[in-house]
MARLO-614036 format. One record per residue: chain; x, y negated, z negated of N, C-alpha, C, CB in turn; residue number from 0; residue in three letters. Coordinates in nm, 4 decimals. Glycine has a CB too. Layout:
+------+----------+----------+----------+----------+----------+----------+----------+----------+----------+----------+----------+----------+-----+------+
! unit !       nX !       nY !       nZ !      caX !      caY !      caZ !       cX !       cY !       cZ !      cbX !      cbY !      cbZ ! pos ! code !
+------+----------+----------+----------+----------+----------+----------+----------+----------+----------+----------+----------+----------+-----+------+
!    A !        X !        Y !        Z !        X !        Y !        Z !        X !        Y !        Z !        X !        Y !        Z ! NUM !  ALA !
...
+------+----------+----------+----------+----------+----------+----------+----------+----------+----------+----------+----------+----------+-----+------+
This chain:
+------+----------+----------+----------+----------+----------+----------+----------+----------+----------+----------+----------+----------+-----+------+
! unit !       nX !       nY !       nZ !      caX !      caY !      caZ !       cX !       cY !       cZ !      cbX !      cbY !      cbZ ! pos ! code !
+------+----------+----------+----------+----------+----------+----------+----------+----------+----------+----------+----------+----------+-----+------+
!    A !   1.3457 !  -3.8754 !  -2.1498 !   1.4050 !  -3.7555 !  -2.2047 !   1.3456 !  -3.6345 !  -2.1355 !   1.3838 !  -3.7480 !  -2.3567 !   0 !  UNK !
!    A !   1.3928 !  -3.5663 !  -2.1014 !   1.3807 !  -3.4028 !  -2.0669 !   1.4277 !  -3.3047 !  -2.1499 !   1.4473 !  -3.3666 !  -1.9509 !   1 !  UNK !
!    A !   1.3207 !  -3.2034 !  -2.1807 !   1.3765 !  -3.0952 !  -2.2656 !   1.3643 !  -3.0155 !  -2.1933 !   1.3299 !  -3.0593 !  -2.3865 !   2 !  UNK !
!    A !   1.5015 !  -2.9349 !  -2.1977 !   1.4554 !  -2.7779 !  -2.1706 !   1.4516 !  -2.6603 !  -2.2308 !   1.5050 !  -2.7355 !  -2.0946 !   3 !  UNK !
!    A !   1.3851 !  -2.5840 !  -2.2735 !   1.3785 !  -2.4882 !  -2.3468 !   1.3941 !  -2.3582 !  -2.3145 !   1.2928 !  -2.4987 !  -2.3920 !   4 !  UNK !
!    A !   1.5589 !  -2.3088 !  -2.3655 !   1.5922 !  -2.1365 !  -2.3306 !   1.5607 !  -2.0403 !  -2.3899 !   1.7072 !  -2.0958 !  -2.3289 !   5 !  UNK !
!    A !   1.4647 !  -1.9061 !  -2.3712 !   1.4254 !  -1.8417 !  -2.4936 !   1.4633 !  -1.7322 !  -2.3519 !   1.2512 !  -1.8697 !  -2.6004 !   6 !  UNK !
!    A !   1.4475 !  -1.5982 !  -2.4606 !   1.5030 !  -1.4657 !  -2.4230 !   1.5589 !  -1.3625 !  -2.5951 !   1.6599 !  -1.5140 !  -2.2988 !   7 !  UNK !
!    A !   1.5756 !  -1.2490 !  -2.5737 !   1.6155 !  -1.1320 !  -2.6304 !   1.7465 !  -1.1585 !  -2.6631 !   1.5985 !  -1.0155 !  -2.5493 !   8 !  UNK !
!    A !   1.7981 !  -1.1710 !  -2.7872 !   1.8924 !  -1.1296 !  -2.8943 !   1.9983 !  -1.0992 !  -2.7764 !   1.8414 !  -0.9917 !  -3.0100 !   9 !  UNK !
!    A !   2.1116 !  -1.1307 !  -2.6955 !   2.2185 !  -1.0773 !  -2.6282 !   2.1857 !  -1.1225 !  -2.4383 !   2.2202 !  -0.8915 !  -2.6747 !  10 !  UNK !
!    A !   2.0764 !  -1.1826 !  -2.4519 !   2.0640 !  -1.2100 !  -2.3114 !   2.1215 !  -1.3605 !  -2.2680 !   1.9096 !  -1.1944 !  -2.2752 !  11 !  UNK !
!    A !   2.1711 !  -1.4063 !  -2.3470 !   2.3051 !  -1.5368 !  -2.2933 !   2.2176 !  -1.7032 !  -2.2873 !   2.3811 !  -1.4888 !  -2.0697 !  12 !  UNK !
!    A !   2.1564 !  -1.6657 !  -2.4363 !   2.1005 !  -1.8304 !  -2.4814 !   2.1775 !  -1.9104 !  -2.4615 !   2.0674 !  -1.8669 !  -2.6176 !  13 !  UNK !
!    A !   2.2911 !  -1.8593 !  -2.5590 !   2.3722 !  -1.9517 !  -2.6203 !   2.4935 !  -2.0155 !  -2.5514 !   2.4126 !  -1.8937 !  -2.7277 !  14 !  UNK !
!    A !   2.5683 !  -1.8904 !  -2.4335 !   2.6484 !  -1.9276 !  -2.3106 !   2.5169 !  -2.0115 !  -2.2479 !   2.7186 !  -1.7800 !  -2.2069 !  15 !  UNK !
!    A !   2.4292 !  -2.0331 !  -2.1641 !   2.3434 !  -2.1228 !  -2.1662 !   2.3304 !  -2.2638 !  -2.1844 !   2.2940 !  -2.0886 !  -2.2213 !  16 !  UNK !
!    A !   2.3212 !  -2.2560 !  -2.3444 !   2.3608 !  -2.3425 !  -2.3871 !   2.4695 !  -2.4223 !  -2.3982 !   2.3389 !  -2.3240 !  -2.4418 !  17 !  UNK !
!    A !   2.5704 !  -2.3511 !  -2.3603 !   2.6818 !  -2.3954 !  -2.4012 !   2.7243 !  -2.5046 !  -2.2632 !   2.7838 !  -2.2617 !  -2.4390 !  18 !  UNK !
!    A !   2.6927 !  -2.4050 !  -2.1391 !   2.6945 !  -2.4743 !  -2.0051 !   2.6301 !  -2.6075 !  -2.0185 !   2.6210 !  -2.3915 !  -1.8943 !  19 !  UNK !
!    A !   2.5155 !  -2.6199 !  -2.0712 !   2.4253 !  -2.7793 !  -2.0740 !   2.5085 !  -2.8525 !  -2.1234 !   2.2842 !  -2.8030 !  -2.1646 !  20 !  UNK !
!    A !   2.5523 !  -2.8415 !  -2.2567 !   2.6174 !  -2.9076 !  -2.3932 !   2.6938 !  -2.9727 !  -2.2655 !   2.7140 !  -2.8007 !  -2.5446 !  21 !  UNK !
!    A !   2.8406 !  -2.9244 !  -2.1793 !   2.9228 !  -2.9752 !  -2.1458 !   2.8461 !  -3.0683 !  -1.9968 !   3.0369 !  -2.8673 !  -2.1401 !  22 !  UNK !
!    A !   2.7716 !  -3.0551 !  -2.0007 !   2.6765 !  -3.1046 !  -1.9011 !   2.6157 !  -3.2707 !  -1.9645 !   2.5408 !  -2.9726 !  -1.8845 !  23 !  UNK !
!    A !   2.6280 !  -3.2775 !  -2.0824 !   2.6351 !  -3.4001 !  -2.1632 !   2.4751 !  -3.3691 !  -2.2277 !   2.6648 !  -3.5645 !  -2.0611 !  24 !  UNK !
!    A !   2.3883 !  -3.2270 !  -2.2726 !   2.2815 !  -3.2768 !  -2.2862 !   2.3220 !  -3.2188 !  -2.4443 !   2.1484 !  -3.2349 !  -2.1841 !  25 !  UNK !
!    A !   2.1992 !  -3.2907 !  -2.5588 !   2.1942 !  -3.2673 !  -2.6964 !   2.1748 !  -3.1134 !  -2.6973 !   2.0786 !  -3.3528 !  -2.7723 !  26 !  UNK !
!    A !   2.1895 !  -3.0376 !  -2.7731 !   2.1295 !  -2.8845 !  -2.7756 !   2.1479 !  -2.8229 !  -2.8911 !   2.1875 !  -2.7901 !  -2.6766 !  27 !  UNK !
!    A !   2.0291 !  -2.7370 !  -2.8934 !   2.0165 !  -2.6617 !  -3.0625 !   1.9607 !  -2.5667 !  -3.0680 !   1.9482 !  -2.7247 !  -3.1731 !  28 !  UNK !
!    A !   2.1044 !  -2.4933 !  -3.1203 !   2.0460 !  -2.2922 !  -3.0861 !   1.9776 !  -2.2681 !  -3.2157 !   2.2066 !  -2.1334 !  -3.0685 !  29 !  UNK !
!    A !   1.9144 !  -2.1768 !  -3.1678 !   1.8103 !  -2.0279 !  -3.2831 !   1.7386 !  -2.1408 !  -3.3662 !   1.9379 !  -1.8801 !  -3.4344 !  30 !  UNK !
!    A !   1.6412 !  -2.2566 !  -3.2538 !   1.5439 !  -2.3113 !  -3.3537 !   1.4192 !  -2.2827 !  -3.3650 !   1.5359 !  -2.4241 !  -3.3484 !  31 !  UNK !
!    A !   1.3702 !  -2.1965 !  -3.5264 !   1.2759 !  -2.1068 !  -3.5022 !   1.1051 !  -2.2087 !  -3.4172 !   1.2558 !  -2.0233 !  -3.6797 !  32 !  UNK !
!    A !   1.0581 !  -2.0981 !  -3.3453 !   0.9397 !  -2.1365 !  -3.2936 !   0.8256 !  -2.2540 !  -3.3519 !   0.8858 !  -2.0202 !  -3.2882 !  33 !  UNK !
!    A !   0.8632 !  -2.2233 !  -3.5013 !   0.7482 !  -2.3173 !  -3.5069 !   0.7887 !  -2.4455 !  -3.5688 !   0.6313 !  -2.2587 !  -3.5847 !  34 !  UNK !
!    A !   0.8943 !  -2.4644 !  -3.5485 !   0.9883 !  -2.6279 !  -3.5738 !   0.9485 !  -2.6915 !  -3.4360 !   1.2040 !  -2.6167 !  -3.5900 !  35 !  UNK !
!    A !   0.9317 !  -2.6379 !  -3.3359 !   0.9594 !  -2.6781 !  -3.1613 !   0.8763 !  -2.8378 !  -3.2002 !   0.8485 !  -2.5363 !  -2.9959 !  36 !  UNK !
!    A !   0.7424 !  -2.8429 !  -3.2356 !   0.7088 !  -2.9319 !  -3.2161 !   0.6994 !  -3.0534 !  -3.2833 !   0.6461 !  -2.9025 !  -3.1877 !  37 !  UNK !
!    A !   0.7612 !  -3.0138 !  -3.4204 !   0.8350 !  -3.1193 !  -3.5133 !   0.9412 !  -3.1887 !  -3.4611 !   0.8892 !  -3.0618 !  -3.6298 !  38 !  UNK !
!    A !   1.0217 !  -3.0837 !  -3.4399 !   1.1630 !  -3.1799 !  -3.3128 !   1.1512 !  -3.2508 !  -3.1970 !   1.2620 !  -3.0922 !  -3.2382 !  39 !  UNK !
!    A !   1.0458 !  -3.1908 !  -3.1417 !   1.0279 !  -3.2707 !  -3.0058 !   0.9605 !  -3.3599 !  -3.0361 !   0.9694 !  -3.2113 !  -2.8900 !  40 !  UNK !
!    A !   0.8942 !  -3.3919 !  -3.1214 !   0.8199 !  -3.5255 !  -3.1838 !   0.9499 !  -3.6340 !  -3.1978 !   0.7361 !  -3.4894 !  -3.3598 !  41 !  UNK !
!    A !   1.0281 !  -3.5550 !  -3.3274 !   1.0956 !  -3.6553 !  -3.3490 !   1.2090 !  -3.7050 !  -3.2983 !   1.1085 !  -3.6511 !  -3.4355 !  42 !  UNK !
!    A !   1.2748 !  -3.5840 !  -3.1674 !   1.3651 !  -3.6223 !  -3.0661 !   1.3417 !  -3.7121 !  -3.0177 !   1.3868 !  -3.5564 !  -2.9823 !  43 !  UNK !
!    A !   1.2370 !  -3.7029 !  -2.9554 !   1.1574 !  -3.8198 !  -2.8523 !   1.1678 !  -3.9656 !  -2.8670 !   1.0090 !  -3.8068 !  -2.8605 !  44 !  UNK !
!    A !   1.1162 !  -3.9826 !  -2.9680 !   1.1617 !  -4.0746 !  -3.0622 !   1.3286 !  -4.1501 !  -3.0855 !   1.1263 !  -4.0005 !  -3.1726 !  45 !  UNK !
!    A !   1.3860 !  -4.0500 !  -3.0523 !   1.5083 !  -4.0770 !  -3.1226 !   1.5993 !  -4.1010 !  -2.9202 !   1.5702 !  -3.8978 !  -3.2693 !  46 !  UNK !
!    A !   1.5829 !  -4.0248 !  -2.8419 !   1.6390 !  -3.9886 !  -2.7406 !   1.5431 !  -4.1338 !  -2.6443 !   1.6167 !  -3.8015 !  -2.7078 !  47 !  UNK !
!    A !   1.4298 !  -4.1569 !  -2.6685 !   1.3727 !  -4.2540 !  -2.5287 !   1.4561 !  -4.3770 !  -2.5109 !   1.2051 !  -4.3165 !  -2.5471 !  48 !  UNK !
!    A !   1.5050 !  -4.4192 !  -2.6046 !   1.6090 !  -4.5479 !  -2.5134 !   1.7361 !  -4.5091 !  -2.4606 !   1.6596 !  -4.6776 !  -2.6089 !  49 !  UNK !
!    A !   1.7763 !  -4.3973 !  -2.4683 !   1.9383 !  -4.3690 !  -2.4117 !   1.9114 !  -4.2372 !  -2.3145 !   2.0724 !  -4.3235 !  -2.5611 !  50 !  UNK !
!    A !   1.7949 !  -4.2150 !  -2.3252 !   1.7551 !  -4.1131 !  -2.1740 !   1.8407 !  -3.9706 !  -2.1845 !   1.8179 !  -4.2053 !  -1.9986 !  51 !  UNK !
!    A !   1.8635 !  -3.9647 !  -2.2971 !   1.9591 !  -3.8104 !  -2.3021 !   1.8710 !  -3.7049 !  -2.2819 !   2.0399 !  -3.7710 !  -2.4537 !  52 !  UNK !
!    A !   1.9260 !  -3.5885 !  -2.2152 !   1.8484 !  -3.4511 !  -2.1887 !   1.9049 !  -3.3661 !  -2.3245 !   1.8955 !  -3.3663 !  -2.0166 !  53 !  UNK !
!    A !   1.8182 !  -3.2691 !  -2.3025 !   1.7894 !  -3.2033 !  -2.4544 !   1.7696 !  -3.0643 !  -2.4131 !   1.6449 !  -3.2655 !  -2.5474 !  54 !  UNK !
!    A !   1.8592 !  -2.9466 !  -2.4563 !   1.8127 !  -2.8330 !  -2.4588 !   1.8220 !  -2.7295 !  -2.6125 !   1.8815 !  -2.7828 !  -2.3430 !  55 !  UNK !
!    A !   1.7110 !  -2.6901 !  -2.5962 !   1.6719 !  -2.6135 !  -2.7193 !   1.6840 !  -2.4455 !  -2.7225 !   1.5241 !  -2.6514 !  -2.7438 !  56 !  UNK !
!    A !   1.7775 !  -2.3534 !  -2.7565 !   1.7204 !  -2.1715 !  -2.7609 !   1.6773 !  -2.1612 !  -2.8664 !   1.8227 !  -2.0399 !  -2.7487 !  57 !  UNK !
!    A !   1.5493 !  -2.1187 !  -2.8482 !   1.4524 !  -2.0161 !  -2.9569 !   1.4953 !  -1.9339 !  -3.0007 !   1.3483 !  -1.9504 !  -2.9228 !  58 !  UNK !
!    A !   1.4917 !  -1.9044 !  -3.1653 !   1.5331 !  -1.8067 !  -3.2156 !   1.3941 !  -1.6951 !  -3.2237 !   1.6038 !  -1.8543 !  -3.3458 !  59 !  UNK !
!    A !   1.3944 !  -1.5944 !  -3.1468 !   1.3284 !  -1.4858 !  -3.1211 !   1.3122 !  -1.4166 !  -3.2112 !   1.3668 !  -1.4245 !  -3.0415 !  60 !  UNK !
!    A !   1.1318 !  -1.4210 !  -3.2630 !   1.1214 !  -1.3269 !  -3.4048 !   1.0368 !  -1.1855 !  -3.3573 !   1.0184 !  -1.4226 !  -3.5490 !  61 !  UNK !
!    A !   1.0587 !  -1.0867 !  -3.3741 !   0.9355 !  -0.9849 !  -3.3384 !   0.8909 !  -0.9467 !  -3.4916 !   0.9885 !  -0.8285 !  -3.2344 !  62 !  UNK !
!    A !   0.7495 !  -0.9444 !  -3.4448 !   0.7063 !  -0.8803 !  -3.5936 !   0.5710 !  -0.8151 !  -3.5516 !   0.6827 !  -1.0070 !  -3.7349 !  63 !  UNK !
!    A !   0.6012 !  -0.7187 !  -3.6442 !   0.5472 !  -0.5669 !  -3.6339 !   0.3984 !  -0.5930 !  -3.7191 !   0.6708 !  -0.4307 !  -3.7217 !  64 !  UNK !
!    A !   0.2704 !  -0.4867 !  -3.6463 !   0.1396 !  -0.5077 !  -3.7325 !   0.1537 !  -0.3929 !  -3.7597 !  -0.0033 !  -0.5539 !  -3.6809 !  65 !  UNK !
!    A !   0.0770 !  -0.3484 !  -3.8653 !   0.0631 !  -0.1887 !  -3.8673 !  -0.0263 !  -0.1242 !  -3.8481 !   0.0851 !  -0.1354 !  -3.9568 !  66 !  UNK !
+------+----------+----------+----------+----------+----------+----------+----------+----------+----------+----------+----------+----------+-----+------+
């Protein structure tokens, strides 16, 4: 399995991105927040190693403010 992971700014073309892979035959899953990444890729892995499918993931981009 191969993942690839698209991250970028709110309008910068995750999801066209994504969309290009998808028809490319790979699994893909938009705006998955940051700190799922390594729950999924655990359990993708898992799920994807006997059929060798590629995998792309866009991050859903949080900014947060200190004061």
């Amino acid at each position: 399995m191969n993942m690839s992971i698209i991250s970028g700014l709110s309008g910068s073309g995750k999801s066209v991105a994504l969309h290009a892979l998808e028809d490319m035959d790979y699994y893909c899953i938009d705006n998955l927040p940051v700190g799922l990444l390594e729950a999924f890729a655990n359990e993708i892995r898992e799920q994807t190693i006997s059929d060798g499918r590629n995998v792309a993931v866009a991050l859903m981009h949080v900014i947060t403010r200190t004061s």
